[in-house]
ZAMARGU-4260 file (C-alpha; in steps of 0.2 Angstrom, whole numbers, plus 5000, padded with zeros to 4 digits):
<rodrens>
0) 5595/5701/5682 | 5591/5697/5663 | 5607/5703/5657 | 5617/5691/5667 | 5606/5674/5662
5) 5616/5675/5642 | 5631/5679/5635 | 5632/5695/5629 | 5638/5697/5609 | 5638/5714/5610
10) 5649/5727/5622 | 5634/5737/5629 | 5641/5742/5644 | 5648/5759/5639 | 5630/5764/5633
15) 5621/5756/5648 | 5634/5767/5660 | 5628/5781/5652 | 5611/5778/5653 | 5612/5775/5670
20) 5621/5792/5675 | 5609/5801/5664 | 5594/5794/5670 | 5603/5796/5688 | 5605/5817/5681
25) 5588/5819/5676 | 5581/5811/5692 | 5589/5824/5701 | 5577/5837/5696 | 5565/5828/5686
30) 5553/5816/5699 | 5547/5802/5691 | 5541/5803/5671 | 5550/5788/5671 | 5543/5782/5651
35) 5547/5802/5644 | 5565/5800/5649 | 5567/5783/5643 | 5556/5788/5626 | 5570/5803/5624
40) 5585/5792/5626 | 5577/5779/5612 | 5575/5794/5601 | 5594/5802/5604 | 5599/5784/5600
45) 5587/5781/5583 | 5590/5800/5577 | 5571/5804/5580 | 5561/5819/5581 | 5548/5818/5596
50) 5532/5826/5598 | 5528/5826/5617 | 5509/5830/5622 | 5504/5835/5640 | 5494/5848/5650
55) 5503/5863/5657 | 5517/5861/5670 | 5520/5842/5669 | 5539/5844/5664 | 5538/5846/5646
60) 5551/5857/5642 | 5561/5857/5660 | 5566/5838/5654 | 5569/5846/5636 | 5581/5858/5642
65) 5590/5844/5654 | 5593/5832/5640 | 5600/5847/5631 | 5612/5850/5646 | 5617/5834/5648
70) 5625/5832/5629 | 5639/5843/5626 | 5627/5850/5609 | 5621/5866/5607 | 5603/5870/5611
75) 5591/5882/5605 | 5571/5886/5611 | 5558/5893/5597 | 5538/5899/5603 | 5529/5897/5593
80) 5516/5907/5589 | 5502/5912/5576 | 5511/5926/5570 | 5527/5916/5566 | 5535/5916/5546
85) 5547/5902/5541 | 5561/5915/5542 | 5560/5915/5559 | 5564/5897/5560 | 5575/5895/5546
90) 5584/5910/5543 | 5585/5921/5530 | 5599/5930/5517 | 5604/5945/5520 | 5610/5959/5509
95) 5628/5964/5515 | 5633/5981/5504 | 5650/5981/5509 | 5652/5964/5497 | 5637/5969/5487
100) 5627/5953/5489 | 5616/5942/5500 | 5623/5934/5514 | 5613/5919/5523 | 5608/5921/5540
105) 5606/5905/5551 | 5589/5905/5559 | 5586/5896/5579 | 5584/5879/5570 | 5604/5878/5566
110) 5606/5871/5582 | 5608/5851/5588 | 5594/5849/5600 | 5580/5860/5594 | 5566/5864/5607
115) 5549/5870/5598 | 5536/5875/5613 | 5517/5874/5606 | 5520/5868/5589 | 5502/5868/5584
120) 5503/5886/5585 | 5510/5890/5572 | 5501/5892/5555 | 5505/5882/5539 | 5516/5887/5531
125) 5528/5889/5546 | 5524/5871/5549 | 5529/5865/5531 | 5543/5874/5532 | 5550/5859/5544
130) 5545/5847/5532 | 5564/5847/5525 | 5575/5850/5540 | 5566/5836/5550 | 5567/5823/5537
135) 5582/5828/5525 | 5593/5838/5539 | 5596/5851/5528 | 5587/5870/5524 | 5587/5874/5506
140) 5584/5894/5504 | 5585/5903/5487 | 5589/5889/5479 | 5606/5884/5490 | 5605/5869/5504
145) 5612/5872/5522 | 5617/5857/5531 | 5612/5855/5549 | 5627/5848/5562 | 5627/5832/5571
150) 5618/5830/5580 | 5599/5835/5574 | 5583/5832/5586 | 5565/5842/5588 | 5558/5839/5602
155) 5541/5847/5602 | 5526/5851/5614 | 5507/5851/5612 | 5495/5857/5626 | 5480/5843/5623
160) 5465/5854/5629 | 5467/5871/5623 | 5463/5873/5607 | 5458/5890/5604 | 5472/5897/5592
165) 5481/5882/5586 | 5482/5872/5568 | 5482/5855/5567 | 5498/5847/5564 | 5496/5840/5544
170) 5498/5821/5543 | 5517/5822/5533 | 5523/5832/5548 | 5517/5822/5563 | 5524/5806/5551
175) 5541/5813/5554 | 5539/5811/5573 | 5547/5796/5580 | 5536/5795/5593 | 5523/5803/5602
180) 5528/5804/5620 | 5510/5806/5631 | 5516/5813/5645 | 5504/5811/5661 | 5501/5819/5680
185) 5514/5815/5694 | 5506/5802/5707 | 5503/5810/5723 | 5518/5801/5731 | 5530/5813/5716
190) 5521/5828/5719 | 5524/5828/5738 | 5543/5825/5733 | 5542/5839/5720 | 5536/5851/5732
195) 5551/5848/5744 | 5562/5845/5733 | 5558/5863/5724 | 5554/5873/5741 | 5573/5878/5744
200) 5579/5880/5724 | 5573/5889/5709 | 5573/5878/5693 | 5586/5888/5688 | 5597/5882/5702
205) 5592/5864/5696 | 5597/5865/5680 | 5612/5873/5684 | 5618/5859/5692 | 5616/5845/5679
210) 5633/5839/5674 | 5636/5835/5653 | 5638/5819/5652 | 5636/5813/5634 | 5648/5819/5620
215) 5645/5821/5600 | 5657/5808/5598 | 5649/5794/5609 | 5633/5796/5603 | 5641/5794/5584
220) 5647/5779/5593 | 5631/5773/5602 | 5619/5775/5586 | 5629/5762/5578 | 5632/5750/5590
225) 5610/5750/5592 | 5611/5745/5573 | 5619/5732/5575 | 5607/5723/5589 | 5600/5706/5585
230) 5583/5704/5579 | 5576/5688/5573 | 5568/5687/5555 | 5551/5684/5565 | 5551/5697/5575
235) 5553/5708/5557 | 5538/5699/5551 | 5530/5704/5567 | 5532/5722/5565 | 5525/5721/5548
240) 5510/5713/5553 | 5506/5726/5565 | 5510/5741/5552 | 5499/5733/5539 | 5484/5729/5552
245) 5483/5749/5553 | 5480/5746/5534 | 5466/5734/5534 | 5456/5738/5548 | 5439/5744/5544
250) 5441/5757/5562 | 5457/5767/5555 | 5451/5782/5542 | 5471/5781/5537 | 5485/5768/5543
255) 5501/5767/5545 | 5516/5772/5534 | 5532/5760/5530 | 5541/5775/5539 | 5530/5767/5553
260) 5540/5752/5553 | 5556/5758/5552 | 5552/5769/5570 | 5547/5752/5577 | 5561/5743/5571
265) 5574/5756/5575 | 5566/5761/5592 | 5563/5741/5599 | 5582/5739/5595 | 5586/5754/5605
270) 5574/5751/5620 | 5581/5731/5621 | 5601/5740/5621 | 5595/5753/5635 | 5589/5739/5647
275) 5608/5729/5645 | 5600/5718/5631 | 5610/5714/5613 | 5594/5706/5606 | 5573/5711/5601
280) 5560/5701/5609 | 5544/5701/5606 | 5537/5714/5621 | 5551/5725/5613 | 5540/5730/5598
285) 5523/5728/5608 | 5531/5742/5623 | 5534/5754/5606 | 5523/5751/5593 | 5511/5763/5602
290) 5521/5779/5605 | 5525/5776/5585 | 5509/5771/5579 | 5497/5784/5590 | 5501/5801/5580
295) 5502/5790/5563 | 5482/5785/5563 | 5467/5790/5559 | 5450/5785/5566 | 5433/5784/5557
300) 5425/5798/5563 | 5412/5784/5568 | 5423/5777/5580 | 5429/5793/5586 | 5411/5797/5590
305) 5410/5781/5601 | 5421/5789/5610 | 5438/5776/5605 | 5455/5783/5606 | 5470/5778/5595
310) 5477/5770/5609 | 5464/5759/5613 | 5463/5753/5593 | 5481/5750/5594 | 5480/5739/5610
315) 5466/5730/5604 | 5479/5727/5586 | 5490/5719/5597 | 5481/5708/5605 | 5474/5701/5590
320) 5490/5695/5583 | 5499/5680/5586 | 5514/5684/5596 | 5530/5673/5589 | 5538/5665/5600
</rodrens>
């Protein structure tokens, strides 16, 4: 194994142990979507929002709801729909006339792992309404802020096809997203498992097995022992050649953000302590640069009409830049 050819600097083994057990958890109902789970351990780790993309039925919110399960934390599900107001999300005062004033009323988001189905269907100004809570962690309503608990994650879905009835997601709200998790079909090998796995048990009955394994207090403990893994000035430079490219290149209608940077150098640092390692190399940051970078550019509409995804651009970035070894 890689772990065993150095001398470890760092004490990973606590985390990795509960890597393994969650993973092991999730596996138990969950077949394959191998990169979603590990993309929502990295994002636990980084305190990151993720925006996760795929057709109906692929596990999208059942893998939601088991990482909420698995951390002792509460949990709370919002729909979204066209018809929703801020209130809804945020919560609202309320006049109390046995004390003669306005009481705040906590909305669903007061909750540590926050589960938004169909996010792009809501209109604008329920979407800008997250613009604080996912960035600051707080709600400020009638002029008084409310402090969310520890700890604070969004996990939200997006159906890619249907469109009819949806808003586009504006640029400074998908920023706030850690990553964008694509999440894609089962192999036929998965699905045959899924069905007799799922023929004698309701998902209910899945989920209700799924033991907690991860307290408040260890991930506390976790986040900080990820900020302290080892990356090599180089490797910094690296990142930021990437982000600027997004910046320069005559294909990208709008590039990347220094928040941009930051997701890749928080995330690679999590992704290297979650596979046992207590330093960054350079296939680190060139495995996460897409899930950050996807969501955070724009194409020219001319290369959008060749028919050029963000993900193809991106791979084509990384290729052209000198790798440091």
């Amino acid at each position: 194994m890689e772990e065993n050819l150095f001398q470890q600097r760092i004490d990973l083994s606590g985390l990795n142990r509960s890597v393994y057990e969650i993973k092991n958890e999730i596996g138990n109902v969950i077949i394959g979507q191998y990169k979603m789970v590990d993309l929502l351990l990295i994002g636990l780790l980084c305190d990151g929002h993720l925006l996760i993309e795929g057709v109906p039925g692929v596990a999208k919110t059942l893998t939601a709801k088991l990482m909420a399960k698995i951390i002792d934390a509460d949990f709370s599900r919002l729909q979204f729909t066209p018809d929703l107001m801020p209130s809804d999300v945020m919560g609202t005062s309320v006049f109390n006339p046995r004390d003669g004033d306005f009481k705040f009323k906590a909305g669903p988001v007061f909750s540590n792992i926050v589960l938004i189905d169909e996010i792009n269907r809501a209109p604008a100004k329920t979407q800008a309404a997250l613009f604080e809570v996912m960035e600051e962690r707080q709600v400020t309503i009638d002029g008084i802020s409310h402090q969310m608990g520890f700890p604070f994650i969004v996990l939200a879905t997006q159906n890619p096809i249907e469109q009819e009835g949806t808003y586009r997601l504006p640029e400074a709200q998908l920023d706030r997203f850690l990553f964008k998790v694509e999440v894609n079909y089962p192999t036929l090998e998965e699905e045959v498992t899924i069905l007799n796995r799922q023929q004698g048990k309701t998902q209910t009955q899945l989920i209700d097995n799924v033991r907690k394994l991860l307290t408040k207090d260890e991930i506390h403990q976790y986040r900080n022992l990820v900020q302290s893994i080892i990356i090599e000035p180089k490797l910094v430079e690296f990142i930021a050649r990437i982000v600027n490219e997004t910046r320069n290149n005559p294909s990208l209608y709008l590039g990347a953000s220094p928040r941009a940077s930051l997701a890749i150098l928080r995330s690679t640092k999590a992704n290297a302590a979650i596979k046992g390692r207590d330093f960054v190399t350079p296939e680190d940051i060139i495995e996460m640069a897409p899930h950050v970078l996807r969501h955070r550019i724009i194409l020219t509409p001319e290369k959008e009409m060749e028919g050029i995804t963000a993900d193809d651009l991106i791979e084509t970035m990384l290729k052209a830049i000198e790798v440091p070894r």
